[in-house]
N, CA and C atoms as an extended XYZ file, in Angstrom:
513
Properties=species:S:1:pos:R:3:atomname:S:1:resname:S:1:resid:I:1 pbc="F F F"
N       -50.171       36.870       20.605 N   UNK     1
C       -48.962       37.479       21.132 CA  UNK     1
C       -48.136       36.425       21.839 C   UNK     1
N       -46.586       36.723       22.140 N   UNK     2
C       -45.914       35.926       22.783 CA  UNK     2
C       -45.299       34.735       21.673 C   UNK     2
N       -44.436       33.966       22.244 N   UNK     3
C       -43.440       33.114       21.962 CA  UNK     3
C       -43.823       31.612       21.215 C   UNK     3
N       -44.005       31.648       19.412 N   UNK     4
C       -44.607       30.868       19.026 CA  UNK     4
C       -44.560       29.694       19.786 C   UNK     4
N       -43.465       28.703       20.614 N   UNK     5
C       -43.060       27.603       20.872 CA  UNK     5
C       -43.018       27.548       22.200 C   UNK     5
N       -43.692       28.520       23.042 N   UNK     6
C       -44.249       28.398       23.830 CA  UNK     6
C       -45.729       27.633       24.049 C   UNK     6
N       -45.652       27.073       25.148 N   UNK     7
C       -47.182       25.601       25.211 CA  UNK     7
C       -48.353       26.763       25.318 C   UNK     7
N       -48.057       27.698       25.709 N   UNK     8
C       -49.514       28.904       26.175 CA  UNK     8
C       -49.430       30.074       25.171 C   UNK     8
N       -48.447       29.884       23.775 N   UNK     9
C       -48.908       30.418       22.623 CA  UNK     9
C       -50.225       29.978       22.604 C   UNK     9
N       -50.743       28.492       22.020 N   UNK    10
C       -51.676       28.478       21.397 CA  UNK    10
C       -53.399       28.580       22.003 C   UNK    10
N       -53.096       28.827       23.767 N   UNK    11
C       -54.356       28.906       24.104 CA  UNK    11
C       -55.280       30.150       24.055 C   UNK    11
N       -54.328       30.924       23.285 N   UNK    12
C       -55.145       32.055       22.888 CA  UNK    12
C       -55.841       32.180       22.139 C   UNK    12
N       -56.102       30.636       21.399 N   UNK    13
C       -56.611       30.972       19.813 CA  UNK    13
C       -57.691       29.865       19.963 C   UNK    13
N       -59.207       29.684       19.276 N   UNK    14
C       -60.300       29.037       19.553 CA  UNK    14
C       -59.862       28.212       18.892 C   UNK    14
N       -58.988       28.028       18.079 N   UNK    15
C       -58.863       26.679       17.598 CA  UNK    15
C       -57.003       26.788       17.364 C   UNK    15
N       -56.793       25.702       17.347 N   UNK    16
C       -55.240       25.338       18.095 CA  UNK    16
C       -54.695       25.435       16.458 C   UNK    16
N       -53.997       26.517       15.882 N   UNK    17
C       -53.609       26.605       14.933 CA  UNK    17
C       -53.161       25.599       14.171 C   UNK    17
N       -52.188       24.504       15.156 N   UNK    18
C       -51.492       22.939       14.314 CA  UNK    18
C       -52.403       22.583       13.687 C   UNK    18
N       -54.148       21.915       14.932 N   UNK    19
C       -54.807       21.405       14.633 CA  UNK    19
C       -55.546       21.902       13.648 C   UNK    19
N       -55.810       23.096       12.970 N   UNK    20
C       -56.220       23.606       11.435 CA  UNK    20
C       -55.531       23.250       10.504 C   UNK    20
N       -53.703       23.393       10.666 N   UNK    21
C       -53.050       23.455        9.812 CA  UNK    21
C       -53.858       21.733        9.202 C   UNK    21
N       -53.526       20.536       10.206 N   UNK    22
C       -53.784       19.438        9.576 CA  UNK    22
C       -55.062       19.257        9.411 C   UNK    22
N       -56.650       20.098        9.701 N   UNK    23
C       -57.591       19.967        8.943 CA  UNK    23
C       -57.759       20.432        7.418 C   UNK    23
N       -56.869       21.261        7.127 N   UNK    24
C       -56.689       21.926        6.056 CA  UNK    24
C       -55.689       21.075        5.302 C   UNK    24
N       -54.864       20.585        5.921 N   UNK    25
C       -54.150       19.568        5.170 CA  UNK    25
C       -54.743       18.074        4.132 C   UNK    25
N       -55.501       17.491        5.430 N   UNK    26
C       -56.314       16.694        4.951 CA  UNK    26
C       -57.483       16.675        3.963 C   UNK    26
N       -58.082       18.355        4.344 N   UNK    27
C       -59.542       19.064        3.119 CA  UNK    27
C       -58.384       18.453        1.599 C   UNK    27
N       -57.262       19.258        1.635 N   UNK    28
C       -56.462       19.467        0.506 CA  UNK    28
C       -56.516       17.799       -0.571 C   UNK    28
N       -56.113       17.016        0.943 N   UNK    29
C       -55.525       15.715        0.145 CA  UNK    29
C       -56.624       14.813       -0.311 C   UNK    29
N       -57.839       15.251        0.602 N   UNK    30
C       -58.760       14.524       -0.423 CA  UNK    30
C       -59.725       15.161       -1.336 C   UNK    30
N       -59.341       16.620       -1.707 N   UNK    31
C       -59.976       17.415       -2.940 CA  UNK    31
C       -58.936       16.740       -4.111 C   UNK    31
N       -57.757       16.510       -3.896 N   UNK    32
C       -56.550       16.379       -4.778 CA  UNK    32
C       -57.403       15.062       -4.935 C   UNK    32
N       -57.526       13.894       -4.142 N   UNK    33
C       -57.574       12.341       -4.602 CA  UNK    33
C       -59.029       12.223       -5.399 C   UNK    33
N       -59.981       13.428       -5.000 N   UNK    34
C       -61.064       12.646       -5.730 CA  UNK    34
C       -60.828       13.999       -7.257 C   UNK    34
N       -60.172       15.116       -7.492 N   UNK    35
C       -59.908       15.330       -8.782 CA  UNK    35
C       -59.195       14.712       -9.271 C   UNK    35
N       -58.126       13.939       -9.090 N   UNK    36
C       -57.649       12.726       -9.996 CA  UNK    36
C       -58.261       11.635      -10.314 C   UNK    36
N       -59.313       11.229       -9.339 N   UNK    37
C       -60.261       10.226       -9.804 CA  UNK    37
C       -61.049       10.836      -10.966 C   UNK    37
N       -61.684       11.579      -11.037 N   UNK    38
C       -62.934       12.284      -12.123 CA  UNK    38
C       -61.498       12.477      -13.319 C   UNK    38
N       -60.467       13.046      -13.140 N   UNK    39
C       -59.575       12.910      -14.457 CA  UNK    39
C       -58.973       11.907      -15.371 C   UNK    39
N       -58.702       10.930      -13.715 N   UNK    40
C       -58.550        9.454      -14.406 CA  UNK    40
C       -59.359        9.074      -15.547 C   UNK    40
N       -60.647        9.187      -15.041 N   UNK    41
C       -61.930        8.426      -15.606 CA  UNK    41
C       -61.868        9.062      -17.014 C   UNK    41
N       -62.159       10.608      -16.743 N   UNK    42
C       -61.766       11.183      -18.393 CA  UNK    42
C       -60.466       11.336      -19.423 C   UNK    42
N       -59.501       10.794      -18.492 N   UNK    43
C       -58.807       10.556      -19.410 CA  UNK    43
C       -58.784        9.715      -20.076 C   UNK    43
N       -59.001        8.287      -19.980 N   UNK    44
C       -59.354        7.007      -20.290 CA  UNK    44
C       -60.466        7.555      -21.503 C   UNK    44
N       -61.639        8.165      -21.476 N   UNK    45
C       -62.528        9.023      -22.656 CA  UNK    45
C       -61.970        9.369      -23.607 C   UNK    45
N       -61.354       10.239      -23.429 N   UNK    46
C       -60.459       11.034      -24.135 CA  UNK    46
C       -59.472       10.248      -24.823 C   UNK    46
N       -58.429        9.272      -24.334 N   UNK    47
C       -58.102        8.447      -25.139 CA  UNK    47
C       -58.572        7.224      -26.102 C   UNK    47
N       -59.947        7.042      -25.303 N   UNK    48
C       -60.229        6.185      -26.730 CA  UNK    48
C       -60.870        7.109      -27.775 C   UNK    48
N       -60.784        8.557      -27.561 N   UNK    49
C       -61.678        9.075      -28.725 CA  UNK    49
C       -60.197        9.415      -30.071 C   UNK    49
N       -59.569        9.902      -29.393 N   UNK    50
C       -57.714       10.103      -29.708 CA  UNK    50
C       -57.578        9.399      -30.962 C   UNK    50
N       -57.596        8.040      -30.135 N   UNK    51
C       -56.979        6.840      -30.740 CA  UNK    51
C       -58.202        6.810      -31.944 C   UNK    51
N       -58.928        7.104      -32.172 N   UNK    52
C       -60.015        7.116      -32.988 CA  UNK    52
C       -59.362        8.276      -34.527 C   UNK    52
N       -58.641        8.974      -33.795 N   UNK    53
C       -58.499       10.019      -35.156 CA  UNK    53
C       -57.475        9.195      -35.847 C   UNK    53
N       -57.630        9.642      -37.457 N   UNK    54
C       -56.830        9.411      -38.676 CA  UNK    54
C       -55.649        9.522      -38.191 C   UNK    54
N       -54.410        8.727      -38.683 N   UNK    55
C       -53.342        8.462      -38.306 CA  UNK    55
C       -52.708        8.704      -36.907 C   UNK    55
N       -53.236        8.683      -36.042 N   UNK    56
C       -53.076        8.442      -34.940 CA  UNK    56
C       -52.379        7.116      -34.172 C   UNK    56
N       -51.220        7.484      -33.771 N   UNK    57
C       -50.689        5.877      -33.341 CA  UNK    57
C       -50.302        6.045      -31.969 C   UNK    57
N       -50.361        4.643      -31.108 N   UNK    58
C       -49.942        4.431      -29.825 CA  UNK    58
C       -48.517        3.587      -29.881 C   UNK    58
N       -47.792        3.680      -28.247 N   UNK    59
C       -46.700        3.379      -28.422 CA  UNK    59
C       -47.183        2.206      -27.188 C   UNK    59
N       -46.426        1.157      -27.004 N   UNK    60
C       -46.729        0.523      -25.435 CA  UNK    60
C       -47.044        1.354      -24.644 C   UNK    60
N       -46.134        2.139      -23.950 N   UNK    61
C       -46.202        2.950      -22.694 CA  UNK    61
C       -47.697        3.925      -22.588 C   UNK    61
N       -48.778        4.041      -23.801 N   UNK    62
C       -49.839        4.650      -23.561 CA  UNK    62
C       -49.993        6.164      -24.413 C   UNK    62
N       -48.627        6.462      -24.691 N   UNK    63
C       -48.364        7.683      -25.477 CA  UNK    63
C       -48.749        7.657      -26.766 C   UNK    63
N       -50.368        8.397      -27.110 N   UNK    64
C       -50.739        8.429      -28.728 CA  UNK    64
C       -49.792       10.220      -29.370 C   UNK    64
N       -49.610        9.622      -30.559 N   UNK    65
C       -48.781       10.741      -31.557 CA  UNK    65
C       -49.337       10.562      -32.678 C   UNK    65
N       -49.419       11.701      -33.356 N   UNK    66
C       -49.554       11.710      -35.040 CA  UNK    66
C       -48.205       12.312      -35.402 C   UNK    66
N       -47.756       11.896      -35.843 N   UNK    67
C       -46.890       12.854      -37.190 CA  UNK    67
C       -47.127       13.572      -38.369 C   UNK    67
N       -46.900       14.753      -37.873 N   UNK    68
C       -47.432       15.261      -39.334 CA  UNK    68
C       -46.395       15.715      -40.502 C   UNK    68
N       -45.616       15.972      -40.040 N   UNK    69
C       -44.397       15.841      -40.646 CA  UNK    69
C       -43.014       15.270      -40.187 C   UNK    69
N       -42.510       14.172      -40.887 N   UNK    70
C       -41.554       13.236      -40.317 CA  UNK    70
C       -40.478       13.998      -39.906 C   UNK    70
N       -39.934       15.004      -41.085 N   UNK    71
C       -38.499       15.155      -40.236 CA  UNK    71
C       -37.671       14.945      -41.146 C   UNK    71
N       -36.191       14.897      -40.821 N   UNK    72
C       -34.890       14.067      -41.390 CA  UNK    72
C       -35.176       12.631      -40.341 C   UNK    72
N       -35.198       11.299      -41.050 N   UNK    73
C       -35.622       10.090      -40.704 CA  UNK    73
C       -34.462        9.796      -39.903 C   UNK    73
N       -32.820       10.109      -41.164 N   UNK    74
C       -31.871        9.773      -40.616 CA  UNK    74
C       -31.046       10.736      -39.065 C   UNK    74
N       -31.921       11.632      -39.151 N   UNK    75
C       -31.612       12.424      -37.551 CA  UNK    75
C       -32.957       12.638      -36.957 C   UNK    75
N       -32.530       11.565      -35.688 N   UNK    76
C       -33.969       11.455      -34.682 CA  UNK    76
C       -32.403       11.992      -32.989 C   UNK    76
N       -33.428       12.353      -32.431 N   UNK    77
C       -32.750       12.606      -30.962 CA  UNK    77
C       -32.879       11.554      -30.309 C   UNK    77
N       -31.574       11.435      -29.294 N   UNK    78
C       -31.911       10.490      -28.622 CA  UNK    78
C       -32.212       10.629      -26.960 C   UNK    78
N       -32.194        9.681      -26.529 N   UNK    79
C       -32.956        9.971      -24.779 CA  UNK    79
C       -32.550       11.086      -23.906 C   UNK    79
N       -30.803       11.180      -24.609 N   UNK    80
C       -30.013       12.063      -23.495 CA  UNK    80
C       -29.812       13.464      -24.778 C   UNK    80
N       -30.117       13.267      -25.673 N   UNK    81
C       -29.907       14.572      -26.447 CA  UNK    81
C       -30.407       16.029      -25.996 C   UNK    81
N       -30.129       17.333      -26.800 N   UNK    82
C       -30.874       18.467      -26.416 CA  UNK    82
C       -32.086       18.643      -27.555 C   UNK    82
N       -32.214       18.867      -27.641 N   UNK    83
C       -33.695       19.777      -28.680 CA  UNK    83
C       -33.741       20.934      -28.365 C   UNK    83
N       -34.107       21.492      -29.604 N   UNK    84
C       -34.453       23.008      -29.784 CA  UNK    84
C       -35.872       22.493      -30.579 C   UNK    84
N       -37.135       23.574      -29.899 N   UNK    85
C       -38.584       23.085      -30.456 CA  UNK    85
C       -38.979       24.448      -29.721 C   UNK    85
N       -40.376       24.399      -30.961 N   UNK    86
C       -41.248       25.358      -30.681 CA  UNK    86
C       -42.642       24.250      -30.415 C   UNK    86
N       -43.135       24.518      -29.202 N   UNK    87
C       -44.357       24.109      -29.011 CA  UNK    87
C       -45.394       24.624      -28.409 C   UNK    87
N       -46.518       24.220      -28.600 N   UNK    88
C       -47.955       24.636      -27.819 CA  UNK    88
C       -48.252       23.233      -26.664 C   UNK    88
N       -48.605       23.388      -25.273 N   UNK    89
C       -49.293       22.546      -24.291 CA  UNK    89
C       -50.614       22.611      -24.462 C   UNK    89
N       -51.467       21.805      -24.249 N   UNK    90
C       -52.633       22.254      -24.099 CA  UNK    90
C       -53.324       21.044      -23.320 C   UNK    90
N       -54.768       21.560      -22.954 N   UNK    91
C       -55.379       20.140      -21.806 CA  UNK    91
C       -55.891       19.852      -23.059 C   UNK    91
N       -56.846       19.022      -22.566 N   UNK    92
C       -57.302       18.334      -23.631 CA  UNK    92
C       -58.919       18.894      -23.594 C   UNK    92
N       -59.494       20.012      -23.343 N   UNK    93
C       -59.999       20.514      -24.018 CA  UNK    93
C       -60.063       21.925      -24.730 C   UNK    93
N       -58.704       21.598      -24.693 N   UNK    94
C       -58.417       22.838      -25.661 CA  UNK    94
C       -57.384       24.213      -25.322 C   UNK    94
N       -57.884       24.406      -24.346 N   UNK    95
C       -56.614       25.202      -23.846 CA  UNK    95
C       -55.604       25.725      -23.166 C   UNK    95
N       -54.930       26.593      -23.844 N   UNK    96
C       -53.099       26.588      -24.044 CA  UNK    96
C       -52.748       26.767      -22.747 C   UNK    96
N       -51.971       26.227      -21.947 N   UNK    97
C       -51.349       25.959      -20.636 CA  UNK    97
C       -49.723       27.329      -20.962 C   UNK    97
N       -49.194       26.821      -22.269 N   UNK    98
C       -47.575       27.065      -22.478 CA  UNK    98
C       -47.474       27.396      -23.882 C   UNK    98
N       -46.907       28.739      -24.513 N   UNK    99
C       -46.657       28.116      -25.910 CA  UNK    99
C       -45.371       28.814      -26.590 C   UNK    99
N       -44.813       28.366      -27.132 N   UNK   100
C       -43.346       28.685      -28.200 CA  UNK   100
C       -43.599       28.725      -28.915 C   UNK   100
N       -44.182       30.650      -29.888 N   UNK   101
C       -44.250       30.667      -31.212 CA  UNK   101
C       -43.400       30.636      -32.285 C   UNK   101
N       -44.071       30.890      -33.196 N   UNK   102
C       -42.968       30.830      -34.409 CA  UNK   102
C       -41.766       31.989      -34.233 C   UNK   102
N       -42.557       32.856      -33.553 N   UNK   103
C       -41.804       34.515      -33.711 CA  UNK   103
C       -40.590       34.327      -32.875 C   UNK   103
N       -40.579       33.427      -31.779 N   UNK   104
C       -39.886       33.213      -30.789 CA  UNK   104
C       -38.604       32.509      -30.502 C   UNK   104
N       -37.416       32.883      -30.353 N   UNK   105
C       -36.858       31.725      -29.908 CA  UNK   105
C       -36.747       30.039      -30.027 C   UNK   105
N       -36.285       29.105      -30.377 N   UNK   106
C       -36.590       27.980      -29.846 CA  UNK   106
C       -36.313       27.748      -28.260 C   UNK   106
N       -36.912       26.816      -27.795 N   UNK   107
C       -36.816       26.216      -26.713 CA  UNK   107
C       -35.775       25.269      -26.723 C   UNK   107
N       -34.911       25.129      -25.763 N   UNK   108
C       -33.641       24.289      -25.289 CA  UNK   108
C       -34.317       23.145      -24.283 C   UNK   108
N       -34.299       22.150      -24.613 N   UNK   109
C       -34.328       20.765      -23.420 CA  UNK   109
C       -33.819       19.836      -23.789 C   UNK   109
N       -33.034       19.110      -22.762 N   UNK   110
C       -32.798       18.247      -22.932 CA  UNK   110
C       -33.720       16.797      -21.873 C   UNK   110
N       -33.510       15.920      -23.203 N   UNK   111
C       -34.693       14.938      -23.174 CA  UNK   111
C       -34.692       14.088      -21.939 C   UNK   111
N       -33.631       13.945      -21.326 N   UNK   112
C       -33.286       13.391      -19.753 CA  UNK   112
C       -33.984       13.801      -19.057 C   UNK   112
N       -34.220       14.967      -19.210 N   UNK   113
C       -34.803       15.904      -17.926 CA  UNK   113
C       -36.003       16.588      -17.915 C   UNK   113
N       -36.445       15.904      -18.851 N   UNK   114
C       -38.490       16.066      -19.625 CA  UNK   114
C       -39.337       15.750      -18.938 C   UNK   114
N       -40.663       15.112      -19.002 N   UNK   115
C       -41.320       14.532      -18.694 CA  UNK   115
C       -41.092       13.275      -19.778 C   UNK   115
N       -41.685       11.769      -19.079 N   UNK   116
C       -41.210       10.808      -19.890 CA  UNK   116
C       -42.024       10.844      -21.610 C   UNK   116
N       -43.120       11.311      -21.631 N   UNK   117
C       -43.782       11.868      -22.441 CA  UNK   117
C       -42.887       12.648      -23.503 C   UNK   117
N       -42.288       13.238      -23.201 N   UNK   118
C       -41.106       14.012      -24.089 CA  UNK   118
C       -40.293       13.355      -24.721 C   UNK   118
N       -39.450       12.673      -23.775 N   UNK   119
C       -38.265       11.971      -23.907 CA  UNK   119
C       -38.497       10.634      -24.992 C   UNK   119
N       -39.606       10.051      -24.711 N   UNK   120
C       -40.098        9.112      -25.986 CA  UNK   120
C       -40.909        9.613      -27.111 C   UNK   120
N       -41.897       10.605      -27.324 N   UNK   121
C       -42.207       11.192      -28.074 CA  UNK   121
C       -40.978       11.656      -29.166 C   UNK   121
N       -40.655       12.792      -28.641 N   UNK   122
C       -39.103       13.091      -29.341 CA  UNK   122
C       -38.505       12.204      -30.153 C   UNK   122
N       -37.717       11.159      -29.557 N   UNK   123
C       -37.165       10.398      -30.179 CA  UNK   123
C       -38.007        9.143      -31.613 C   UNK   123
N       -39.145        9.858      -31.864 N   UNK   124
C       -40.207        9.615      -32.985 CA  UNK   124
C       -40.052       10.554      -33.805 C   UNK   124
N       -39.633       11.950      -33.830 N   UNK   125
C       -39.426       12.942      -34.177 CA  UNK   125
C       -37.985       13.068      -35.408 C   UNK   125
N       -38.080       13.341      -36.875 N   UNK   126
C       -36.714       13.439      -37.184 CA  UNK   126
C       -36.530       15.166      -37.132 C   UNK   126
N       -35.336       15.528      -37.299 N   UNK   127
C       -35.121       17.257      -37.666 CA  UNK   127
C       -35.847       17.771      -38.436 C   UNK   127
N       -36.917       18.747      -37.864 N   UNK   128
C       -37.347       19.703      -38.678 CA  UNK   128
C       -38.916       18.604      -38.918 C   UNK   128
N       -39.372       18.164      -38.246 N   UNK   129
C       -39.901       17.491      -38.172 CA  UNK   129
C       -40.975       17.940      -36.810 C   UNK   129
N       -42.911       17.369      -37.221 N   UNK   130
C       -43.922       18.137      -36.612 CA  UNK   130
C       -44.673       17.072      -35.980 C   UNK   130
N       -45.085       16.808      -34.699 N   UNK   131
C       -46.014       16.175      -34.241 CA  UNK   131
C       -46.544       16.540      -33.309 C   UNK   131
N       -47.924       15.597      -32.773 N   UNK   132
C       -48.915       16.122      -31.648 CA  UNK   132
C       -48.676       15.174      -31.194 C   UNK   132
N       -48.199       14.762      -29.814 N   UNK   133
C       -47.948       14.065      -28.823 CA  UNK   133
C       -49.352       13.746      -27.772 C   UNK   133
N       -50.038       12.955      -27.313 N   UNK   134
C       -51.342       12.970      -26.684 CA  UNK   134
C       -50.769       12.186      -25.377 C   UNK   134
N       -50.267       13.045      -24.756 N   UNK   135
C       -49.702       12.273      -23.410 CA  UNK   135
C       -50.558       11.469      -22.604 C   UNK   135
N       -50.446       10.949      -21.811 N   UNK   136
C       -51.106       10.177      -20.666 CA  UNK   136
C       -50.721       10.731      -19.380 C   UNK   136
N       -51.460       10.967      -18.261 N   UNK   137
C       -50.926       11.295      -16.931 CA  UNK   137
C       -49.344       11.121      -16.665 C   UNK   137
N       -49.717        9.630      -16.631 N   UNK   138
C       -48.921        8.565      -16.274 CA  UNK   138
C       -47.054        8.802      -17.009 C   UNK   138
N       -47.500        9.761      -17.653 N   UNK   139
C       -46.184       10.087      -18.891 CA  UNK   139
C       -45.920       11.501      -18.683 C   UNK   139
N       -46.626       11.780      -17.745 N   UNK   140
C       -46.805       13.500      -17.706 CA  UNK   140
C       -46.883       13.655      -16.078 C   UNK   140
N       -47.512       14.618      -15.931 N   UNK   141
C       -47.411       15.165      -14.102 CA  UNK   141
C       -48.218       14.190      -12.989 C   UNK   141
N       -48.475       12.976      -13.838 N   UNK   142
C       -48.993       11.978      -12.672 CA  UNK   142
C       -50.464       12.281      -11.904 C   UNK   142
N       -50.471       11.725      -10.948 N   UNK   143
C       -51.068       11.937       -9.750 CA  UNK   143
C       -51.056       13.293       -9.291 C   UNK   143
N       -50.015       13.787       -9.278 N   UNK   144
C       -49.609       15.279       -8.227 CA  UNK   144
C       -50.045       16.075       -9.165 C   UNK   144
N       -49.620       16.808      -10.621 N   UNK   145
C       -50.248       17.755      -11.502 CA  UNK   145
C       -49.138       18.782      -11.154 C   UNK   145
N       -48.829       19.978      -11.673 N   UNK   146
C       -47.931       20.845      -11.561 CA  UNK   146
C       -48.678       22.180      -11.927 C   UNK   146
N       -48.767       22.795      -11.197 N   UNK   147
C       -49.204       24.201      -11.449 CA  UNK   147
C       -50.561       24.327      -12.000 C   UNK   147
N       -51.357       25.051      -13.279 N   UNK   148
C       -52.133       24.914      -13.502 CA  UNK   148
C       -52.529       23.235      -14.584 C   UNK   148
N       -51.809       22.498      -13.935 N   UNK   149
C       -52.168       20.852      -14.368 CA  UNK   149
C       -52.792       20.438      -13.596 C   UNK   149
N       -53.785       20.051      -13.319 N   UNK   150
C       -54.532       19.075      -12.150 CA  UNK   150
C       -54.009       17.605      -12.175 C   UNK   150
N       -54.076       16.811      -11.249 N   UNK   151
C       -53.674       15.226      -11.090 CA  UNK   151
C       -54.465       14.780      -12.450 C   UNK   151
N       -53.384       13.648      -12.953 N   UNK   152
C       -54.065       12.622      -13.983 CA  UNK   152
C       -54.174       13.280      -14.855 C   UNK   152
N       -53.737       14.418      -15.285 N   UNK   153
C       -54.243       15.637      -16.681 CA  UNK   153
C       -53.369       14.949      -17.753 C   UNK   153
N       -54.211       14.189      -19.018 N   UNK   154
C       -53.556       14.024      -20.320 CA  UNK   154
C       -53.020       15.419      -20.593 C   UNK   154
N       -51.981       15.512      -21.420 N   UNK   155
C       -51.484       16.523      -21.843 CA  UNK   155
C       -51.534       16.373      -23.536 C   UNK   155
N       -51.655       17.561      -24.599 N   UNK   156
C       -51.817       17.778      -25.434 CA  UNK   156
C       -50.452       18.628      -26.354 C   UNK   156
N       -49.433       18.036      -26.679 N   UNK   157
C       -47.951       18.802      -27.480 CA  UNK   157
C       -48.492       19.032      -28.784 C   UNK   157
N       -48.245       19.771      -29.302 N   UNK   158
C       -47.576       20.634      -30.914 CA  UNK   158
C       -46.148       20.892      -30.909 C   UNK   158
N       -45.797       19.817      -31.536 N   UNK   159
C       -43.756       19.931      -31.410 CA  UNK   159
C       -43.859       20.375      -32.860 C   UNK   159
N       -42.623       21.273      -33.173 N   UNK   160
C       -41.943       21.553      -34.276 CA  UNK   160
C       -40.284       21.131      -33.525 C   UNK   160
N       -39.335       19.479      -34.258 N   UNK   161
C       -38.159       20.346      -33.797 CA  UNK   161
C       -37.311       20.772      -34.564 C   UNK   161
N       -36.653       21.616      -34.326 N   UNK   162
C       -35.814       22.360      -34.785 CA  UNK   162
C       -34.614       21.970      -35.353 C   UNK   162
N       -33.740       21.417      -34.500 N   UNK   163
C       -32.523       20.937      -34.306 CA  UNK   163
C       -32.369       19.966      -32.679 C   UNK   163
N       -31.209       19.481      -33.361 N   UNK   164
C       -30.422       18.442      -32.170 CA  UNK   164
C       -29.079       18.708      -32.022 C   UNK   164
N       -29.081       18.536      -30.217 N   UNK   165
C       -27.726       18.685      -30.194 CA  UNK   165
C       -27.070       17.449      -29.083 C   UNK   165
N       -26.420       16.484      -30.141 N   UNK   166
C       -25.749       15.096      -29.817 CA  UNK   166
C       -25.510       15.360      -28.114 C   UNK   166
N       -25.628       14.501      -27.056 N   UNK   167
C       -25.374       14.119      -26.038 CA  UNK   167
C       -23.240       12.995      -26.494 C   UNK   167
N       -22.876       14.320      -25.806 N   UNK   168
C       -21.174       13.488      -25.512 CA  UNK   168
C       -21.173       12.847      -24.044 C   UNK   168
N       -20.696       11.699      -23.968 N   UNK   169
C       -20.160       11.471      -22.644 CA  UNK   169
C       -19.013       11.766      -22.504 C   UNK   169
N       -18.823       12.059      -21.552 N   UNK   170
C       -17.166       12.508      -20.365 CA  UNK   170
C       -16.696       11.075      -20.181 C   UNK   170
N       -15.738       10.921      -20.693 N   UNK   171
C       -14.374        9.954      -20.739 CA  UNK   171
C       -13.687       10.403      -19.663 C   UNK   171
């Protein structure tokens, strides 16, 4: 009872609420640092097994892709373009985080505003054109993880895209 910001709020309570908030803070930050360690480690697994499958290729940046179907060669998207795609997410053992079926809609993004994983993947991609993207953390939600992503989580794409829609600049 009484006036949070008052000094004799908190002597009512066996333990000084701040001082939980930052034990609980700290539990947090090092459950987070050592599940990115154990993901690190398996991700690194996981990619050399990747890189092991039939046509499977890497790019510098760490990003393995297959293509399974090229596309129009002569229309690829570029960094700042939109895409329309149907895809499946998935971890890498298997399952579906996100998915855009066939029945559905395409999906609208533009590649600026992706994960970098996207934005270079994609642009491997021609129209109408199918690949599995084998992200890397590092290309994907990092360290931090987003929602049901944990830190360091390779990520797993099924792109179909659809169409492109040219990036204009403002003159």
């Amino acid at each position: 009872k009484g006036n949070q910001t008052s000094p004799d709020f908190v002597k009512q309570f066996k333990v000084n609420p701040e001082e939980m908030n930052n034990i609980l803070q700290a539990f947090i930050e090092k459950r987070n640092a050592y599940t990115a360690a154990v993901n690190k480690e398996a991700q690194a697994k996981f990619f050399d097994e990747v890189k092991k499958k039939a046509g499977v290729q890497s790019s510098p940046s760490g990003l393995a892709y297959l293509i399974k179907e090229a596309g129009n060669e002569n229309e690829k998207p570029g960094a700042q373009d939109t895409v329309f795609v149907h895809y499946k997410l998935s971890l890498k053992d298997g399952s579906v985080i996100e998915e855009v079926t066939e029945d559905q809609p395409s999906v609208m993004l533009t590649l600026d505003r992706v994960i970098p994983g996207w934005t270079e993947g994609l642009q491997l991609i021609g129209k109408g054109g199918k690949a599995t993207l084998y992200v890397p953390a590092e290309l994907g939600y990092g360290e931090r993880g987003s929602n049901a992503i944990e830190p360091n989580t390779p990520l797993v794409f099924d792109i179909q895209l659809d169409s492109i829609k040219r990036f204009v600049p403002v003159e």
